[in-house]
C-alpha positions in Angstrom: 29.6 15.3 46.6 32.7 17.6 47.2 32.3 20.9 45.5 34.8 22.3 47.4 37.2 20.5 46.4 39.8 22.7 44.3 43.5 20.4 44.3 43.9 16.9 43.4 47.7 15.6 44.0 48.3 12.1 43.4 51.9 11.9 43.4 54.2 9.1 44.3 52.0 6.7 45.4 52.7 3.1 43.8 49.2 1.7 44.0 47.7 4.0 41.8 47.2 2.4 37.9 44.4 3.0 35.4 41.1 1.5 36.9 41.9 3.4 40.2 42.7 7.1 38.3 39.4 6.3 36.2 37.4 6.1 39.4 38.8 8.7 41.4 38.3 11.1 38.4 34.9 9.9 37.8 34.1 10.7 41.3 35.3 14.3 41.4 33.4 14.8 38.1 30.1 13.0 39.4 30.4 15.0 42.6 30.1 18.2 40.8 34.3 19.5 42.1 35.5 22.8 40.8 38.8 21.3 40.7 41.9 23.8 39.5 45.0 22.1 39.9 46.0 17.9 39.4 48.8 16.4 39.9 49.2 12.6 38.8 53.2 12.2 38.9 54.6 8.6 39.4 58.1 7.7 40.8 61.2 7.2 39.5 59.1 8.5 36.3 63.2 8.2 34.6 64.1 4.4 36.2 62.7 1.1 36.6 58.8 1.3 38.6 59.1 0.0 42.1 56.0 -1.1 41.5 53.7 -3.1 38.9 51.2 -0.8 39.0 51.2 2.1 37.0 49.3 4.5 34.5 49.2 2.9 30.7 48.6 4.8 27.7 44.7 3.8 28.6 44.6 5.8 31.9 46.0 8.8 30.3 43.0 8.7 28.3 40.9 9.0 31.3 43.1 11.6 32.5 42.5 13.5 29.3 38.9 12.7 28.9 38.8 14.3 32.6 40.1 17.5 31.8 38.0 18.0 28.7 35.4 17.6 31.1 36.5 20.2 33.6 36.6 23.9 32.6 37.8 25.0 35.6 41.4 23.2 35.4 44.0 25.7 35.2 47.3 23.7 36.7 48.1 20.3 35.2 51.0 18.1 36.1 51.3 15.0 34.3 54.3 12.9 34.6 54.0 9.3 33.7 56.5 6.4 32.7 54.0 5.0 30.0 53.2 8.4 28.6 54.3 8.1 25.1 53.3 9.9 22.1 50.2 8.7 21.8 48.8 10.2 24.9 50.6 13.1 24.2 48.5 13.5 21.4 45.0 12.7 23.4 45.3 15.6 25.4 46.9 17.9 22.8 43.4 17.4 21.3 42.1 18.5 25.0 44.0 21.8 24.7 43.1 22.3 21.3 39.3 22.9 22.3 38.3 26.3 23.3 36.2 25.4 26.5 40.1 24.5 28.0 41.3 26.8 30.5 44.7 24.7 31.5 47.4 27.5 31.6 50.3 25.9 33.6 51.1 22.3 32.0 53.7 20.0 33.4 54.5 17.0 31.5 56.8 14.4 31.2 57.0 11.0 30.0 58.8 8.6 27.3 57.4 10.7 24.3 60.0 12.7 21.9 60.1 14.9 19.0 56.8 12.9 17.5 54.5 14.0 20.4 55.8 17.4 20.8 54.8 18.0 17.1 50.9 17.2 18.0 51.4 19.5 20.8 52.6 22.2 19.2 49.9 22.0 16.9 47.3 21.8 19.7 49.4 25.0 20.5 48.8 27.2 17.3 44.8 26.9 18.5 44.8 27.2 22.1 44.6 30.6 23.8 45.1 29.7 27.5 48.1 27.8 27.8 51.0 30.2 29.8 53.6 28.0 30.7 54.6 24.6 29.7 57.5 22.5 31.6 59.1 19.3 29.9 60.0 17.1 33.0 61.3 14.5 31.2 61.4 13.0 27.5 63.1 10.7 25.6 64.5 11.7 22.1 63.5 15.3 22.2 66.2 16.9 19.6 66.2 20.3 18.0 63.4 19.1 16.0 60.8 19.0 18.5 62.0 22.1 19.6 62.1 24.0 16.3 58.3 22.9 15.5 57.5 24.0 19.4 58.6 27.2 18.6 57.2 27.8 15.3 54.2 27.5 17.1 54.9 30.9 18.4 57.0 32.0 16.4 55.2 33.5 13.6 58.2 34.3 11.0 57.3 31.5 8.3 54.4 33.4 7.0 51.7 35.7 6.8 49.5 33.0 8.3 51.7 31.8 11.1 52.3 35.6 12.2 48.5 36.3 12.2 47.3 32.6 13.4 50.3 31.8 15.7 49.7 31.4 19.5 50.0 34.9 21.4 49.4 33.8 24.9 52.5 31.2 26.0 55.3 32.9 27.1 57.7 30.0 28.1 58.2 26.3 27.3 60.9 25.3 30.3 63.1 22.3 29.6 64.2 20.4 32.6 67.8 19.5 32.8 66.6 16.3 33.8 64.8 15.7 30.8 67.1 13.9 28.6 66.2 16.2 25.9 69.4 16.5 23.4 68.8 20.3 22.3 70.6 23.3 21.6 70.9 25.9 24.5 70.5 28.6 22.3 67.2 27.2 21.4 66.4 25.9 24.8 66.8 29.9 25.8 64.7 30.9 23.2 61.7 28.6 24.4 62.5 29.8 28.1 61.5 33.2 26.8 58.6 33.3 24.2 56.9 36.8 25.2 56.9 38.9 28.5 53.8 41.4 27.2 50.1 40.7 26.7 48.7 39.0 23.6 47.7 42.1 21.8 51.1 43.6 21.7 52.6 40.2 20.9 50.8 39.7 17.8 51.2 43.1 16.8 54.9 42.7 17.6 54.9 39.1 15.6 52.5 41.7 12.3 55.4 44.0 12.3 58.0 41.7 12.2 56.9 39.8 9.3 55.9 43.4 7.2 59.1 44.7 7.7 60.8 41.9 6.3 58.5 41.2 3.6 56.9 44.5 2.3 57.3 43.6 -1.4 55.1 40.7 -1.0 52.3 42.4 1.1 49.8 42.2 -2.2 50.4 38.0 -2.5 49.8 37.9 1.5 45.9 38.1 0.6 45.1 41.4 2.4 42.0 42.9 1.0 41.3 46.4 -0.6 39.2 47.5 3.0 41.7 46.2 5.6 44.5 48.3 3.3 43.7 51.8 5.5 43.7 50.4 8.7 47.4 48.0 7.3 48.7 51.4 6.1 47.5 53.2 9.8 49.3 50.4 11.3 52.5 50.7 9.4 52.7 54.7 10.2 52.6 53.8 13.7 55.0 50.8 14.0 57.4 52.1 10.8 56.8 55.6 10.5 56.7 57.6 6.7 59.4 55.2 5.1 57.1 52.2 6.0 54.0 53.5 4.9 55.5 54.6 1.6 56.6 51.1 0.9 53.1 49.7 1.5 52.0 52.5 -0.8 54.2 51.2 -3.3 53.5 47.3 -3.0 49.6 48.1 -2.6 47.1 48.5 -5.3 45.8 51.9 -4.9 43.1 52.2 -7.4 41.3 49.6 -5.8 41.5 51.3 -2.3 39.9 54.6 -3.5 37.1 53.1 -4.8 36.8 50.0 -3.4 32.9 49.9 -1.7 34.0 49.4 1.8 30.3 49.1 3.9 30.9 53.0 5.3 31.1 54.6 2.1 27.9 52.5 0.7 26.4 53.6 3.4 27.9 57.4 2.8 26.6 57.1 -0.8 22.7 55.9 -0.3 22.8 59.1 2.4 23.6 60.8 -0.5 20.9 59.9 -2.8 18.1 59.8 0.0 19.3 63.7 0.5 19.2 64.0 -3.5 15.5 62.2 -3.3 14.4 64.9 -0.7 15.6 67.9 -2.0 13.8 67.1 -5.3 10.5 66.8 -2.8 11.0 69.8 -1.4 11.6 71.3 -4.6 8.5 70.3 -5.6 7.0 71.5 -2.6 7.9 74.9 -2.8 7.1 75.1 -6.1 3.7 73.6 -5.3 3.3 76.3 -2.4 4.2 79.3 -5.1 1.5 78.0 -7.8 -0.6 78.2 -4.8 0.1 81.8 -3.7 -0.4 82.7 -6.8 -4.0 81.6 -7.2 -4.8 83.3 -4.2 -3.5 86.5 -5.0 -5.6 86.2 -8.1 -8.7 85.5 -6.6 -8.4 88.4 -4.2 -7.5 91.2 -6.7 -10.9 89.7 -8.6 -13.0 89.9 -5.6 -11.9 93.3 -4.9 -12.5 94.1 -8.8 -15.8 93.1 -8.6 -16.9 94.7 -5.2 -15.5 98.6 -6.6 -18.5 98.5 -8.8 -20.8 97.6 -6.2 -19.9 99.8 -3.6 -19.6 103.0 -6.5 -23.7 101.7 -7.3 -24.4 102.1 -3.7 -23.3 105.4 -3.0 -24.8 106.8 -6.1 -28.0 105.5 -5.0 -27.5 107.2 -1.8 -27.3 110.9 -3.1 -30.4 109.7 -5.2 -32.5 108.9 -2.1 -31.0 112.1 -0.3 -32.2 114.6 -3.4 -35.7 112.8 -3.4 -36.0 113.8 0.5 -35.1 117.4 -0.2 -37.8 117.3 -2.6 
């Protein structure tokens, strides 16, 4: 057991093929290693191997398997002569997984614009990835790149501007690569986004409401998200914006439409209406009440006058009988 253990580089060395990756990997993974960066690169990755040994389809399997299996990867070189499109796609389905953490991916292989279509659609999912460098390809056209950056891109539709990847900012194709692209293109993947996620996909939400406000009510949006879409507009497009989402939105149904505060604002309401009719009730209770008592005492001083008149007459009798 190594837990120390934080780099793996296994590059350039010609004994290295798939039983020997599988049981190196195993061992790091058995021994419990936080490992962050691997490097598996084999020479003269773009000529004819030196050597008969080398890593098949199979041991990138193992490879893949490996990082699906380690969290704390963040750095992954992988640059094979068998890697085809095919084990392209068995670790794009690595990156798509949320418990990946690779941010820095280094690939290169005999794969093409087939393989670069699985990745870009591990792409659309993952939330890690930062940097990706193409080493080395074979028939990687405009194609690949195109779908690459659609991934990011988010200008197709409402759903590829709101489910489009927000954290890669570059995708860096090597001269070396063999890839038969368009520089324009090529520049466009070398530059993706230079600001956090938050502001990219607000940047990616503008973009597509600016040039598609008339269509705003086919996008989906529901009657409760429409304040917080019209908030947003005023901030990113100012009056002229907002009007237009006034004008594209249906407003009836945001007034009254039951959003969960304004239920809430209305059983407030009728509790307050339930306890003022209590307390209505109340008081007039307490009056009824007041009013019995005032009764009883003006009769209890009625019949004491009587009395009390009795008693003093009876007095001046007894006083005359003494003078007597």
């Amino acid at each position: 057991r190594n837990g120390s253990l934080r780099v793996l580089d296994v590059s350039s060395n010609f004994l290295v093929g798939d039983e020997t990756i599988k049981d190196v990997l195993d061992a790091i993974h058995q021994g419990c290693a936080r490992l962050e960066v691997l490097n598996i690169t084999e020479n003269c990755i773009d000529g004819d191997a030196i050597s008969s040994n080398g890593i098949s389809v199979r041991g990138a399997e193992f490879i893949s398997s490996f990082v699906s299996k380690t969290p704390t990867l963040t750095s992954l070189k992988l640059c094979l002569r068998e890697l085809n499109d095919e084990g392209v796609g068995s670790l794009a389905v690595v990156l798509s997984k949320k418990a990946c953490c690779v941010s820095r991916l280094d690939i290169g292989g005999r794969f093409g614009d087939s393989g670069i279509k699985i990745l870009a659609e591990a792409l659309k999912i993952n939330r890690s990835m930062k940097t990706i460098t193409i080493s080395h390809c074979q028939n990687l056209t405009d194609v690949g790149g195109q779908v690459m950056l659609s991934a990011v891109d988010g200008s197709e539709s409402w759903e590829s501007a709101t489910c489009s990847n927000n954290v890669l900012r570059s995708v860096y194709i090597s001269e070396r690569s063999n890839a038969t692209m368009n520089k324009d293109l090529v520049i466009k993947l070398q530059s993706l986004a230079d600001v956090d996620p938050q502001r990219t996909l607000q940047s990616k939400v503008w973009r597509y409401m600016d040039n598609h406000m008339g269509e705003l009510s086919n996008v989906g949006l529901k009657a409760k998200h429409i304040p917080r879409v019209i908030c947003f507009v005023n901030t990113r497009g100012g009056l002229d914006g907002m009007y237009r989402v006034l004008q594209n939105c249906n407003m009836q149904d945001v007034v009254y439409n039951r959003t969960p505060n304004r239920a809430r604002m209305e059983q407030i309401e009728q509790e307050n209406k339930v306890l003022k009719e209590l307390l209505a009730s109340e008081r007039e209770s307490n009056a009824s009440l007041r009013q019995e008592n005032r009764y009883l005492r003006e009769r209890t001083r009625c019949c004491w006058v009587p009395i009390m008149k009795a008693l003093e007459l009876w007095k001046v009798l007894v006083d005359m009988l003494r003078e007597l």
